[in-house]
C-alpha positions in Angstrom: -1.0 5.4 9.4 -0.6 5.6 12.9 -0.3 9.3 13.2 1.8 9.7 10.0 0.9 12.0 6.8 1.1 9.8 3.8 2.3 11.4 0.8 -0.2 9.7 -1.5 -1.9 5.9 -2.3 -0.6 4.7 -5.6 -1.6 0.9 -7.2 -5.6 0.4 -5.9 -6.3 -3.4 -5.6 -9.2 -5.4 -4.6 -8.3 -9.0 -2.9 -10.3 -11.3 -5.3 -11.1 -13.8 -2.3 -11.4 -11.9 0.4 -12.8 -8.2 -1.0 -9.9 -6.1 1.0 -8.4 -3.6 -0.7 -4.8 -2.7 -0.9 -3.0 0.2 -2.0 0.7 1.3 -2.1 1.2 4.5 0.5 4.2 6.3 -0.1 6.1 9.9 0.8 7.6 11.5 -2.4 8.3 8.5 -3.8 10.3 6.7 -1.1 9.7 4.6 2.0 6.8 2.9 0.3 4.4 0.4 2.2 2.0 -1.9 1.4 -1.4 -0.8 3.3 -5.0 -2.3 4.0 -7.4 0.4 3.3 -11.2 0.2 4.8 -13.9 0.4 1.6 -16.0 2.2 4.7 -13.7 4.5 5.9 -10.9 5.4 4.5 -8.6 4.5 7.0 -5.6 2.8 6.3 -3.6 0.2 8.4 0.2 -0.5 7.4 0.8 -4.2 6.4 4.5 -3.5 5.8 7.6 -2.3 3.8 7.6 -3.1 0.0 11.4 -4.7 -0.6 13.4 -6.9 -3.0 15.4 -8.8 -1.3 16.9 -6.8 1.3 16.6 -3.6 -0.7 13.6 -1.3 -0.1 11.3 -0.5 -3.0 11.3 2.9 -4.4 8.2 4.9 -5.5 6.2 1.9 -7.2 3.3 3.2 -9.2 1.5 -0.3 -9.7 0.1 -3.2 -8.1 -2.0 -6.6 -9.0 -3.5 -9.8 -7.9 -2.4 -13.2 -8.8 -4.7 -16.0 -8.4 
């Protein structure tokens, strides 16, 4: 993530309308960010902080798809 270590990807999805997958990259359990990996590669691009509200999210384990 642009030259950062990332602690480890919790909460795998798959987009079902598009097929992107999306993870939840985080550092010890803080700072965590929603993230865009490529199926291909690996890589991972940031799509941004995880918050409620104003208040950043802390070390969420899970993550789903609504349709």
């Amino acid at each position: 993530m642009g030259g950062q270590t990332v602690g480890d990807i919790d909460g795998l999805t798959i987009d079902p309308y598009d097929g992107e997958m999306y993870g939840i990259a985080n550092n010890g359990g803080g700072n965590d960010r929603l993230v865009r990996i490529n199926k291909s590669t690996g890589a991972i691009t940031d799509v941004g902080q995880l918050l409620d509200g104003a208040t950043a999210v802390e070390d969420m384990e899970g993550l789903g798809n609504y349709n």
